[in-house]
Backbone as CSV, one residue per row, in Angstrom:
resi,resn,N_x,N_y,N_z,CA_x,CA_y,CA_z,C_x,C_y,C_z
1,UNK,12.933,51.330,-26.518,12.000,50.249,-26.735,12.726,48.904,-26.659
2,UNK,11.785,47.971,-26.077,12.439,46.678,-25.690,13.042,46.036,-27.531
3,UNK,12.273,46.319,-28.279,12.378,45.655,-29.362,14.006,46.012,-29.907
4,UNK,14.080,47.646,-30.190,15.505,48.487,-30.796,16.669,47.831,-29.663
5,UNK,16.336,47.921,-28.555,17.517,47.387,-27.283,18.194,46.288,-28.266
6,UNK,17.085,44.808,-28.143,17.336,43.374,-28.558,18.094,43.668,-30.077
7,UNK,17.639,44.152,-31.115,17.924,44.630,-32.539,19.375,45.001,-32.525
8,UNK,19.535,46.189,-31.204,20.948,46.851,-31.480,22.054,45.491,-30.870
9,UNK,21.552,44.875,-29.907,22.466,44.001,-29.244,22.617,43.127,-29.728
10,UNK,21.928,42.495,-31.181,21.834,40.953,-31.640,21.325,40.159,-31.167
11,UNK,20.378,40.374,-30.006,19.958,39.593,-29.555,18.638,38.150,-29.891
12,UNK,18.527,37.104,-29.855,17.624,36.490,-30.484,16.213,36.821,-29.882
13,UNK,16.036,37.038,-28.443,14.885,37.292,-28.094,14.505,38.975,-27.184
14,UNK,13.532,39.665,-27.289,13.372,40.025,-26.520,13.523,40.697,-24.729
15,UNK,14.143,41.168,-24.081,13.735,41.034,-22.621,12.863,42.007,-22.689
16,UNK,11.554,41.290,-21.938,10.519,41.407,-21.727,9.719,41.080,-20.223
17,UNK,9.041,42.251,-19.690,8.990,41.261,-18.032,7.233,40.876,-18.466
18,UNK,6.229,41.346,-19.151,5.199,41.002,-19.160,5.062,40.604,-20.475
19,UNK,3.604,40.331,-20.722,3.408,40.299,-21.838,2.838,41.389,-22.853
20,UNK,2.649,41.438,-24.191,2.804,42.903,-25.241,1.625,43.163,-24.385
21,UNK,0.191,42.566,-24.472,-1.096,42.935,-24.347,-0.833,43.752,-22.746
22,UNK,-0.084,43.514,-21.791,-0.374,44.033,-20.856,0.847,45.558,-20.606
23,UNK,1.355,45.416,-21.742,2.103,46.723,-21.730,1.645,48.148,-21.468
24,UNK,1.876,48.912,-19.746,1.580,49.868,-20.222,1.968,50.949,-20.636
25,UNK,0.955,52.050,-20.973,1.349,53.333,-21.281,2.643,53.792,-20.857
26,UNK,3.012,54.968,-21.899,4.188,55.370,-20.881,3.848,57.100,-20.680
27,UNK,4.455,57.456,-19.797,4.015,58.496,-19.481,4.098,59.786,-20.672
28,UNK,4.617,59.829,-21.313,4.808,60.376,-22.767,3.500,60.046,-23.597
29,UNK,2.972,58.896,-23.363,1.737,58.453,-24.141,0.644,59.029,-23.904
30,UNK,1.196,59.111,-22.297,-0.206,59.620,-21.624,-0.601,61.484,-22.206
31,UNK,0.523,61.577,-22.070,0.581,63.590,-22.473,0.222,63.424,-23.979
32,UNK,0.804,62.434,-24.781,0.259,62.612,-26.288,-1.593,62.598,-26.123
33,UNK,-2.009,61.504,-25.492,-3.432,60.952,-25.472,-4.258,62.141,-25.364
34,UNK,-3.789,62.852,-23.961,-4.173,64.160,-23.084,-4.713,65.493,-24.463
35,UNK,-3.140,65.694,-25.005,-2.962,66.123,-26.356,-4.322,66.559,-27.563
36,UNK,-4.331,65.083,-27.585,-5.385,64.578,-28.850,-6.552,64.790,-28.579
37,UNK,-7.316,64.955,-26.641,-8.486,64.441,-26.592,-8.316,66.651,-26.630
38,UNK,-7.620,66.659,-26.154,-7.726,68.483,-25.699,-8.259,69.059,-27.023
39,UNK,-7.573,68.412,-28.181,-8.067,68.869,-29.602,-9.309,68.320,-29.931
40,UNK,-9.630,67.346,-29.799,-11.100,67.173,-30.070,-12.115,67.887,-29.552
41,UNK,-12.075,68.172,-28.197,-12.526,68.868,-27.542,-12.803,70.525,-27.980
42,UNK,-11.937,70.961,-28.676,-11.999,72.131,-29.200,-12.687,72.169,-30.574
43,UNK,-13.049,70.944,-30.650,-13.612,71.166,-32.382,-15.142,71.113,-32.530
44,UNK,-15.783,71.547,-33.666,-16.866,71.756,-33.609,-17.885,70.422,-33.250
45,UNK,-19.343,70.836,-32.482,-19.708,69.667,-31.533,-20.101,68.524,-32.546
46,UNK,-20.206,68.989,-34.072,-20.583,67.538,-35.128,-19.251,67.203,-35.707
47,UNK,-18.353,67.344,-35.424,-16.775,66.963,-35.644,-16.592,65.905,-34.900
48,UNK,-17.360,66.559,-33.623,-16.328,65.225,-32.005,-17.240,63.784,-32.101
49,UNK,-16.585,62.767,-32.058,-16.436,61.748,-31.540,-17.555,60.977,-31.001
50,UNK,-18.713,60.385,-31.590,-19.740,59.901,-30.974,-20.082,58.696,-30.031
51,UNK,-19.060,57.446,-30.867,-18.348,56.441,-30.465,-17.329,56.502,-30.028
52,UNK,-16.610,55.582,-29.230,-15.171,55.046,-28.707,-15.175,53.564,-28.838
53,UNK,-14.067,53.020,-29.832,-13.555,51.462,-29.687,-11.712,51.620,-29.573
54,UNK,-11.951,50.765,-28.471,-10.228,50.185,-28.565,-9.759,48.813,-28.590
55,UNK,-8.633,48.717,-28.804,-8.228,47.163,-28.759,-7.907,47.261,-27.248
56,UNK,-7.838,45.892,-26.726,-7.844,45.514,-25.608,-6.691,45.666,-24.774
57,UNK,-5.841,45.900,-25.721,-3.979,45.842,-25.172,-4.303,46.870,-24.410
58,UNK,-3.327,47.295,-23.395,-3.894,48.125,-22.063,-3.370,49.768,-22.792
59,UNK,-1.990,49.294,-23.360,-1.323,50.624,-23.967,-2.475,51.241,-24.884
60,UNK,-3.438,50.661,-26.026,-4.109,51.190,-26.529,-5.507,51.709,-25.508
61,UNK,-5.928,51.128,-24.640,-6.501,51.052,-23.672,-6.830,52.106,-22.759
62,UNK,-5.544,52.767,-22.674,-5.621,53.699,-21.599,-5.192,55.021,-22.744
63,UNK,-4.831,54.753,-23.566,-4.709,55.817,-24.856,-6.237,56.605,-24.758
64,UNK,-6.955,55.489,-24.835,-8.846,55.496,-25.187,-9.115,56.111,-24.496
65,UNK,-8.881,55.635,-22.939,-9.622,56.202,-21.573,-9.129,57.474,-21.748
66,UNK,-7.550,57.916,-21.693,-7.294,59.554,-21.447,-7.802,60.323,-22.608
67,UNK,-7.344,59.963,-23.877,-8.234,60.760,-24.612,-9.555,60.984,-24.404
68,UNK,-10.177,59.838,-24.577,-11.734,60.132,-24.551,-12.119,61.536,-23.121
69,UNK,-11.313,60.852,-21.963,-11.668,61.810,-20.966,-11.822,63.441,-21.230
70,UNK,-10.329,63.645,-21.555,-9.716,64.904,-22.274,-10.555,65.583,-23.302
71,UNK,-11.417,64.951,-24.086,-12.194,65.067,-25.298,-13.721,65.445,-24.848
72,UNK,-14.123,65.318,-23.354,-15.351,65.325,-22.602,-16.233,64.528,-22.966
73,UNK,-15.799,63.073,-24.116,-17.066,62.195,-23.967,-16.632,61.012,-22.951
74,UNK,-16.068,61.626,-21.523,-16.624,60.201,-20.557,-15.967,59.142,-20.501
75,UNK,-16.348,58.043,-20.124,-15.063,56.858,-19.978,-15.277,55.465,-20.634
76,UNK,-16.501,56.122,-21.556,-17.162,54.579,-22.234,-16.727,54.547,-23.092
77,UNK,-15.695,53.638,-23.331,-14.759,52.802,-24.272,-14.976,51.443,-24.172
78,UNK,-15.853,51.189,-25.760,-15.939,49.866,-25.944,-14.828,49.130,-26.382
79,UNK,-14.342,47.812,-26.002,-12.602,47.297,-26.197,-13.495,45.872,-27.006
80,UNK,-12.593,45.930,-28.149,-13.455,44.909,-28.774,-11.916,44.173,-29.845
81,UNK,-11.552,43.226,-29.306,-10.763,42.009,-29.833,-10.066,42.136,-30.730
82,UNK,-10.774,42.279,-31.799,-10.767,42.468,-33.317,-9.666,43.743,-33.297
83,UNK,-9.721,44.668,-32.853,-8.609,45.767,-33.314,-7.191,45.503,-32.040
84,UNK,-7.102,44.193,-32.248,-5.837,43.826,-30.957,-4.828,44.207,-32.317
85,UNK,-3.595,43.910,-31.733,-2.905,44.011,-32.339,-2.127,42.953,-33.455
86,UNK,-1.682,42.431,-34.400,-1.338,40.775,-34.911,-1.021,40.232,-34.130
87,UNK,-1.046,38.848,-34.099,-0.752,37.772,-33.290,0.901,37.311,-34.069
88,UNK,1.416,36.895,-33.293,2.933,36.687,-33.982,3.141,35.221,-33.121
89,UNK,1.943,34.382,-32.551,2.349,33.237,-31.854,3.571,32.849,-31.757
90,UNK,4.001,31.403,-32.147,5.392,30.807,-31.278,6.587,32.055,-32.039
91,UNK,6.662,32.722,-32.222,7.747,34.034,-32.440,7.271,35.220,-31.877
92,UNK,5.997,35.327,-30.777,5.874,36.722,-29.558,7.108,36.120,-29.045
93,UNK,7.966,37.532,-28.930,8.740,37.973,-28.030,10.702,37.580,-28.696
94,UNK,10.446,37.135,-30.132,11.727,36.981,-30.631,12.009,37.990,-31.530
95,UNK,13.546,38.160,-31.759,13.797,39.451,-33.051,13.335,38.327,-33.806
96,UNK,13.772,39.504,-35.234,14.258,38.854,-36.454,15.196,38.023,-36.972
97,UNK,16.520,38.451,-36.036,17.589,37.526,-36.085,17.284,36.266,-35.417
98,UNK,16.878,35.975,-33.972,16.069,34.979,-33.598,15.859,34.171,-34.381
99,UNK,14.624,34.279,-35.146,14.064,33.413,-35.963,14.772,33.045,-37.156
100,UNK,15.408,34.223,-37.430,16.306,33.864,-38.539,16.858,32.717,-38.390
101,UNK,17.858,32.393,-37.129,18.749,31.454,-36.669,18.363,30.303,-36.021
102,UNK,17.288,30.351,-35.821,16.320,29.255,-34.316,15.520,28.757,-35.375
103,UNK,15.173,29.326,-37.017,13.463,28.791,-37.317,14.015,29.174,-39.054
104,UNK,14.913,28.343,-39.265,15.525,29.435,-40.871,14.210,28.854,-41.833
105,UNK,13.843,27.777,-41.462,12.964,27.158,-42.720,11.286,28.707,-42.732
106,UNK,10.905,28.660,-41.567,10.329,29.907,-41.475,10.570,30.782,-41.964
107,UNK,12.222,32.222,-41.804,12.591,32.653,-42.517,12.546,32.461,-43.844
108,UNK,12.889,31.317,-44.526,12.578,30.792,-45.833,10.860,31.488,-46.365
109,UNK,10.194,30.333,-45.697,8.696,30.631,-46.040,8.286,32.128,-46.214
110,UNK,8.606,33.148,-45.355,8.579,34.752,-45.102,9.025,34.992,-46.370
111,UNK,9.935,34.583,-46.770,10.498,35.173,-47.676,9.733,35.328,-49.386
112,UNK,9.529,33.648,-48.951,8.756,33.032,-50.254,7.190,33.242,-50.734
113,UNK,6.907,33.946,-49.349,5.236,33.863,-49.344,4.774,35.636,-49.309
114,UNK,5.823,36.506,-49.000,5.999,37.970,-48.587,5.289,38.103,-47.153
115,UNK,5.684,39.826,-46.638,5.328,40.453,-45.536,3.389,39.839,-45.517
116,UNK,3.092,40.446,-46.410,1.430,39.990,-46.131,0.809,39.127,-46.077
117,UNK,1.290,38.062,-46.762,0.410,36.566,-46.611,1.237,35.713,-45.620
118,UNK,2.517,36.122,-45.171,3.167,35.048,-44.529,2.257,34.938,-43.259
119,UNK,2.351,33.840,-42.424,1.227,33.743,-41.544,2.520,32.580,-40.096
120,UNK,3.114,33.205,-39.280,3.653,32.643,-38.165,3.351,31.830,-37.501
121,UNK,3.864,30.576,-36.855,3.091,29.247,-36.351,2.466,29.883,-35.258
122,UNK,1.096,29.374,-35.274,0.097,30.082,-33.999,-0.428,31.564,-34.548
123,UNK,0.153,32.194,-35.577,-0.159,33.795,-35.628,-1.082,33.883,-36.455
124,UNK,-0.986,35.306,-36.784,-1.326,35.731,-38.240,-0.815,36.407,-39.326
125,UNK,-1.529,36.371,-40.618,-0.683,37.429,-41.427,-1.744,38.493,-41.469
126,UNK,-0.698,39.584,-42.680,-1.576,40.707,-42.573,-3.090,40.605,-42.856
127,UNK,-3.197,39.610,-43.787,-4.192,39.365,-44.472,-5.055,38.867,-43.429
128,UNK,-4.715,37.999,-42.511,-5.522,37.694,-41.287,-6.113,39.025,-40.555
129,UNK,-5.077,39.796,-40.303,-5.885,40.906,-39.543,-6.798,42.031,-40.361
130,UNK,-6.551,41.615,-41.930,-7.693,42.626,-42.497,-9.131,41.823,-42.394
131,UNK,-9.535,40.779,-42.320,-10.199,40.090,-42.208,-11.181,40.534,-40.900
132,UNK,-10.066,40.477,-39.823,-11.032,40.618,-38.465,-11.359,42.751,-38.913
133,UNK,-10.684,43.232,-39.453,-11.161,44.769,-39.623,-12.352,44.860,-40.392
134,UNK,-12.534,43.819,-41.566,-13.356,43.390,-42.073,-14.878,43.372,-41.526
135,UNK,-14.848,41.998,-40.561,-15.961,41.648,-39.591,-16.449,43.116,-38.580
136,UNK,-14.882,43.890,-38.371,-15.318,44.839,-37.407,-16.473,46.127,-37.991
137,UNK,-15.703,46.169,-39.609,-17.157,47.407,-39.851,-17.895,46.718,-40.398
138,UNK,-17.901,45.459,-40.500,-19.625,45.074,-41.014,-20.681,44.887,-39.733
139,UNK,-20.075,45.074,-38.653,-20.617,44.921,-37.351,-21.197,46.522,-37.006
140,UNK,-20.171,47.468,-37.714,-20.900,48.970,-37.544,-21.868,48.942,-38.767
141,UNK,-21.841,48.524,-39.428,-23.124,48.490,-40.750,-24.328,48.474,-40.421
142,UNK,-24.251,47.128,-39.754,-25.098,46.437,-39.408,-26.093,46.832,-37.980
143,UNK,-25.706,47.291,-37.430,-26.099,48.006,-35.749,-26.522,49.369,-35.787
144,UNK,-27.668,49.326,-35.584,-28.621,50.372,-36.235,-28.156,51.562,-34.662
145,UNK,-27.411,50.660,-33.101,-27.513,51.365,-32.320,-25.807,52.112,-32.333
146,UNK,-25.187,51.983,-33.805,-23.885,52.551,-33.822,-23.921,53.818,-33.953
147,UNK,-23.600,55.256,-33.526,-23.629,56.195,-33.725,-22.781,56.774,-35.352
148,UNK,-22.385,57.950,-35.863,-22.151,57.721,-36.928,-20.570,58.333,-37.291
149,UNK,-19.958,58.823,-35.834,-18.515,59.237,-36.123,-18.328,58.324,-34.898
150,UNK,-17.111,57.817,-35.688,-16.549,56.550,-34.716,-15.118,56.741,-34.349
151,UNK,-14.942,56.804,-33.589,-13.112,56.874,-32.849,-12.673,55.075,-32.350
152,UNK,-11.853,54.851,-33.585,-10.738,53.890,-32.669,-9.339,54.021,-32.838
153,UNK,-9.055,53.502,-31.449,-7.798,53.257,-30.664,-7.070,51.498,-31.243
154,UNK,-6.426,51.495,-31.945,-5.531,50.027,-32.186,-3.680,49.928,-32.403
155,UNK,-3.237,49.805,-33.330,-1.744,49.546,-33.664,-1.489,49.489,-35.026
156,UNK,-0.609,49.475,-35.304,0.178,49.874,-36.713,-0.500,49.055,-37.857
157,UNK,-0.410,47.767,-37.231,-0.538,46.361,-38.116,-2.592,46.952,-38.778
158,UNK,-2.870,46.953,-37.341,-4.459,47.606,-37.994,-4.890,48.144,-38.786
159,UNK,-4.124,49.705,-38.740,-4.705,50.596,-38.913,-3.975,50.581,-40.558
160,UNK,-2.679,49.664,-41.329,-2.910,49.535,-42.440,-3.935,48.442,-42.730
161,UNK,-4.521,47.524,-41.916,-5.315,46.222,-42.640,-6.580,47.588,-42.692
162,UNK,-6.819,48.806,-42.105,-7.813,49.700,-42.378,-7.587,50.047,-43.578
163,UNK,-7.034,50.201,-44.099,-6.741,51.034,-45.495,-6.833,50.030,-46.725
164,UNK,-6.657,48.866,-46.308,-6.944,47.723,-47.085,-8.185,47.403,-47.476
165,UNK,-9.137,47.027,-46.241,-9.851,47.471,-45.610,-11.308,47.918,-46.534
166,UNK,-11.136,49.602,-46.343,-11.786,50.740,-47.072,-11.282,51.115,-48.149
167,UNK,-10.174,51.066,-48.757,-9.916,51.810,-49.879,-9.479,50.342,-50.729
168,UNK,-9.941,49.634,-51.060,-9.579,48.155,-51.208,-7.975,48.167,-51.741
169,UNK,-7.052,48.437,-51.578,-5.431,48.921,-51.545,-5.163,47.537,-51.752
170,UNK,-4.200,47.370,-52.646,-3.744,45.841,-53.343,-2.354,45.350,-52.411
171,UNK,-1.831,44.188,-52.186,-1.072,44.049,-51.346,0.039,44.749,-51.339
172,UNK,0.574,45.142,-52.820,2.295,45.858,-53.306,1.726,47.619,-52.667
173,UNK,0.535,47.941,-53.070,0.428,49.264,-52.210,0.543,49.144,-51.031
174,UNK,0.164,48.415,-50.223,-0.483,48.792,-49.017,1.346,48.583,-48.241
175,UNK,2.116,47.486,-48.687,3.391,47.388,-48.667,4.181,48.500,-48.784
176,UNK,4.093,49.552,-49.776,4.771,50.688,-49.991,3.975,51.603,-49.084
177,UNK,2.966,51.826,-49.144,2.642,52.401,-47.644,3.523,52.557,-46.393
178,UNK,3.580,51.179,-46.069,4.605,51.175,-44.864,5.703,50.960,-44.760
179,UNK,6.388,51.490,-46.074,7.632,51.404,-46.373,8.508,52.977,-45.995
180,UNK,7.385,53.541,-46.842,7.160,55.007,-47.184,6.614,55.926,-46.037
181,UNK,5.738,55.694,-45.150,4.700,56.670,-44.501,5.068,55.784,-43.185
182,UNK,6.187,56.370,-42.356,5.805,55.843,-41.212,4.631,56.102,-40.003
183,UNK,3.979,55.619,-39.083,3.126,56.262,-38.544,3.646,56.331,-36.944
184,UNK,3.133,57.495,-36.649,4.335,58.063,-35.269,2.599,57.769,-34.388
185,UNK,3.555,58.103,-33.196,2.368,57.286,-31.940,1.163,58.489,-31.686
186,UNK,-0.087,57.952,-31.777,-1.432,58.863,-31.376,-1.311,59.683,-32.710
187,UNK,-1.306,59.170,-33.391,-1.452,59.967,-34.736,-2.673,59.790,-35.241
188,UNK,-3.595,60.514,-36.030,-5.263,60.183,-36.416,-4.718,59.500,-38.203
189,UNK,-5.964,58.424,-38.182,-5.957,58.927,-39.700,-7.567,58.490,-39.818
190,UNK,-8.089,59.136,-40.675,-9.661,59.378,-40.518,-10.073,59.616,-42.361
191,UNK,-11.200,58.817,-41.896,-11.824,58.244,-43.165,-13.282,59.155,-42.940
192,UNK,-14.257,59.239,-44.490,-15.356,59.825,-44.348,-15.915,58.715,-45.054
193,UNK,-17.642,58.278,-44.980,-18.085,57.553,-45.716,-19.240,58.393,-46.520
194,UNK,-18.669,58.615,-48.320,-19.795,59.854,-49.353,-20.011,58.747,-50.374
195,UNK,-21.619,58.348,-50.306,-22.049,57.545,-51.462,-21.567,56.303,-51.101
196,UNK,-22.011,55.803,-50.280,-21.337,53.809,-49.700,-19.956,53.909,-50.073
197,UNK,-19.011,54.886,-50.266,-17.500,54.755,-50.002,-16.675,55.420,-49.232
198,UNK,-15.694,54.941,-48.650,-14.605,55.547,-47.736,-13.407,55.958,-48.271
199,UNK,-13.571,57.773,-48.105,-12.353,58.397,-48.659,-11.722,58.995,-47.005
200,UNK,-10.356,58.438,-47.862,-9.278,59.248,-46.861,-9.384,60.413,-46.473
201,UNK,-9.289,61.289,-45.603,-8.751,62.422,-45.134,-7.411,62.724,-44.870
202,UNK,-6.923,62.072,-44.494,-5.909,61.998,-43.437,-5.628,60.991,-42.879
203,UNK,-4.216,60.672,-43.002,-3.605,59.639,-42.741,-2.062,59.795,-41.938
204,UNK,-2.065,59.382,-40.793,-0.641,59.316,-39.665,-0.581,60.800,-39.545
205,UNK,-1.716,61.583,-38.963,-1.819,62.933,-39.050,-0.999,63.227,-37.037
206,UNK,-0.476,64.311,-37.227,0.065,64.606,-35.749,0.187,66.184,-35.990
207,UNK,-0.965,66.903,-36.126,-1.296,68.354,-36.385,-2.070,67.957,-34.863
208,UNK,-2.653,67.552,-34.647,-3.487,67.773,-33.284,-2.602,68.023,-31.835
209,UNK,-1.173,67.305,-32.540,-0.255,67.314,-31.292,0.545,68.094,-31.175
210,UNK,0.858,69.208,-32.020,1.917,70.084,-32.773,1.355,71.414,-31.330
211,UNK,2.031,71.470,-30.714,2.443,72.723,-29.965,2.227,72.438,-28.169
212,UNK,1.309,71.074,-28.279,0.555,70.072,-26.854,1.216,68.905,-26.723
213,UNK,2.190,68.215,-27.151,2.566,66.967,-26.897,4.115,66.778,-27.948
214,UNK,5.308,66.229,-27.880,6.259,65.845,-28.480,5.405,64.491,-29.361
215,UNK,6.166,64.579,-30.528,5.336,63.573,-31.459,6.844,62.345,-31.650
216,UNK,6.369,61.575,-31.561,7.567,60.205,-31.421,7.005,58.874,-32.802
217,UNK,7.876,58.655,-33.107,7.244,57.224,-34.150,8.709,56.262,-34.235
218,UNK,8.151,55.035,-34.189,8.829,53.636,-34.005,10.063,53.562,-35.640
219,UNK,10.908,52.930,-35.405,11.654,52.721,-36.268,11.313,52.274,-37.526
220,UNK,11.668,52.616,-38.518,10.907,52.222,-39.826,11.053,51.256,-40.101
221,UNK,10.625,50.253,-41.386,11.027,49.128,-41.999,12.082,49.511,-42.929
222,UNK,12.955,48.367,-43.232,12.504,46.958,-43.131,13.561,46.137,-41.768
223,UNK,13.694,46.953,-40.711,14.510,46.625,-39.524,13.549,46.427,-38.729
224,UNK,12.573,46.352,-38.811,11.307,46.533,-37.656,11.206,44.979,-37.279
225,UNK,11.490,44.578,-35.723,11.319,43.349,-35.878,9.704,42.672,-36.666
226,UNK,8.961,43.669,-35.517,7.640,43.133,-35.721,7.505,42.976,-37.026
227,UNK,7.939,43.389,-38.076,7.230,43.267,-39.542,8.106,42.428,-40.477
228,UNK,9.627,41.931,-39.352,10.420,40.869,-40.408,11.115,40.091,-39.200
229,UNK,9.404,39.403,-38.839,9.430,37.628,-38.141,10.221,38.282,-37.174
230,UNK,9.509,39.450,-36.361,10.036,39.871,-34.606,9.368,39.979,-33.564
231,UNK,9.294,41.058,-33.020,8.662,41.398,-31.885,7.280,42.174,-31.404
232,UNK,6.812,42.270,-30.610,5.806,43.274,-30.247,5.564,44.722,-30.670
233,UNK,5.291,45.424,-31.713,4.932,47.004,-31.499,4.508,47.446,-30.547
234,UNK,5.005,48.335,-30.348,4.131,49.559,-29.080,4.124,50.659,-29.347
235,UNK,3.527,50.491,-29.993,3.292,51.908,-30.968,1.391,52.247,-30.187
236,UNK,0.607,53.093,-29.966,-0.637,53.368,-30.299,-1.359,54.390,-31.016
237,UNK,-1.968,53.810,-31.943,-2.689,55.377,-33.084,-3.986,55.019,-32.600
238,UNK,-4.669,55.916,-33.659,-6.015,55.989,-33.674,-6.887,56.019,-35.114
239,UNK,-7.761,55.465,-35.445,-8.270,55.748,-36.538,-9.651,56.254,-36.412
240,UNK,-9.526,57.589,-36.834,-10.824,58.032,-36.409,-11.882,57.857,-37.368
241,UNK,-12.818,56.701,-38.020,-13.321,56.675,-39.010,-14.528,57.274,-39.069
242,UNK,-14.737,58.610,-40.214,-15.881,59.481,-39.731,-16.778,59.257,-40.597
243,UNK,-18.065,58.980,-39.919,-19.284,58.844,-41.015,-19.833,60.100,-41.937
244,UNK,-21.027,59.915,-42.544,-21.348,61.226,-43.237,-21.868,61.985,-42.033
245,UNK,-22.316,63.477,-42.337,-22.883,64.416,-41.452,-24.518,64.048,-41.438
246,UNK,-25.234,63.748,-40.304,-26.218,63.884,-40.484,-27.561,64.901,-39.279
């Protein structure tokens, strides 16, 4: 990964030939995706997947398309903004050391303000992206034409502002979360909604991939650029958030 390369070398920035959003798949992703949809596919027909949302980044993107294919619901994947990945404005595409050295008063602020509220010039913080996860299921609430098991495709940063989210998780949890539980690539974690609340099932699950696909996950914290003032993830999961049975 472009990010571990820059990390191991000291480097302040990145080499990078495009940009994160247009990163694609890698062929490993593709066999995980393949993987995941093959298992859905095998599961019972009020189990599978009624909806498809992805974030727009192409890596999550084409995650959507092969699974979904693989899974036999088709190629309609709605890509909807909101589950992009954080914005890390004027610091896309720098490590940690980077900024450390190029932007220390920043570093400072990170420090002073923590991982979740700190908010990058041009970016966001975590708290920013629970916000847009926010808007995203009050938009399934609300849309009488939403079906009621929903599959999305997003990134790391998401899929904890999900857990924030639904299980209203206080900032020091949701922190030890991703301290603790790393989440490896195309992994499910899937929510049920009993009595207007969302309980976990399963979380950074890779049983679907266990004997169909090698299971891979990104370097942990607290070296991760992306999560201390770095770089791009390329990581892609899924959160499969499942409604009640009806």
């Amino acid at each position: 990964m472009a990010d571990r390369a820059a990390r191991e070398a000291g480097a302040l920035r990145l080499d990078l030939e495009m940009r994160d959003a247009d990163m694609p798949l890698s062929d490993l992703g593709t066999l995980q995706a393949e993987a995941l949809g093959r298992h859905l596919a095998a599961s019972a027909p009020d189990e599978r997947p009624t909806s498809v949302f992805s974030s727009p980044y192409e890596r999550a993107a084409a995650t959507a398309r092969v699974a979904a294919s693989a899974a036999g619901l088709g190629d309609a994947v709605e890509l909807d903004e909101r589950l992009r990945e954080r914005e890390l404005g004027a610091f896309d595409g720098m490590t940690g050391e980077g900024i450390r050295r190029l932007h220390p008063e920043e570093a400072g602020r990170r420090r002073w303000l923590g991982k979740f509220y700190y908010r990058p010039p041009g970016g966001e913080s975590w708290a920013d992206v629970v916000q847009r996860v926010r808007q995203f299921m009050l938009n399934l609430t609300v849309d009488s034409t939403t079906s009621d098991r929903i599959w999305v495709f997003t990134h790391q940063a998401v899929i904890l502002a999900f857990r924030v989210a639904l299980e209203q998780s206080t900032e020091q949890q949701i922190l030890d979360v991703d301290r603790s539980q790393p989440i490896p690539n195309c992994s499910m974690t899937r929510y049920r909604s009993e009595d207007g609340r969302w309980r976990l099932e399963a979380f950074a699950d890779v049983e679907p991939l266990r004997g169909l696909a090698p299971t891979t996950q990104e370097r942990p914290a607290p070296d991760r650029a992306t999560d201390d003032l770095g770089g791009p993830d390329v990581t892609s999961e899924t959160v499969d958030v499942g409604g009640p049975e009806t």
